[in-house]
C-alpha positions, -999 to +999 in steps of 0.1 A: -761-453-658-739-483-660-711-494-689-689-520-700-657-511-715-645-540-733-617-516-750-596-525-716-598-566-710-577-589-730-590-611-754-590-637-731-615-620-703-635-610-732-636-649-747-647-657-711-676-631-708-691-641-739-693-682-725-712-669-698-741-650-719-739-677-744-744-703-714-767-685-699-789-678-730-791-713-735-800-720-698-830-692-707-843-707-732-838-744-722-858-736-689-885-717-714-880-681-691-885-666-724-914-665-751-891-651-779-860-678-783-847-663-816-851-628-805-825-639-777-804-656-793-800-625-819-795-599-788-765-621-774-751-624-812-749-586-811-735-582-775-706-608-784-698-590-814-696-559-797-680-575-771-651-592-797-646-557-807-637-543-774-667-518-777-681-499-747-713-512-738-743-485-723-776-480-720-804-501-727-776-529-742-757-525-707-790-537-690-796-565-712-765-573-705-763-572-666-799-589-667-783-617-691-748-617-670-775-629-638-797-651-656-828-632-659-850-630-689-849-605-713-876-607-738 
């Protein structure tokens, strides 16, 4: 099982992680990949916040994440 320990990167690489899932959210749901917009949109909310916060990131949240990190639909 995978994680992402945001504890570690400056605020800077973390900024710069949370343009990507926010650009590629957008992309998702522009391109229609997903029947649940606003249940995306709420999932990447969380994973910046927890991202901002330098939180380590497991489980079924680090897979959202990876799948969102590579473009692929969620929900």
């Amino acid at each position: 099982m995978g994680k992402a320990d945001y504890s570690i990167a400056s605020q800077e690489e973390r900024e710069g992680v949370i343009q990507i899932l926010q650009r590629n959210a957008n992309h998702i749901i522009e391109q229609k990949q997903t029947q649940k917009p606003e249940k995306l949109r709420q999932m990447v909310l969380s994973l910046c916040e927890r991202i901002r916060s330098g939180d380590v990131i497991t489980g079924k949240d680090f897979e959202v994440l990876i799948q969102l990190l590579q473009k692929r639909t969620v929900v």
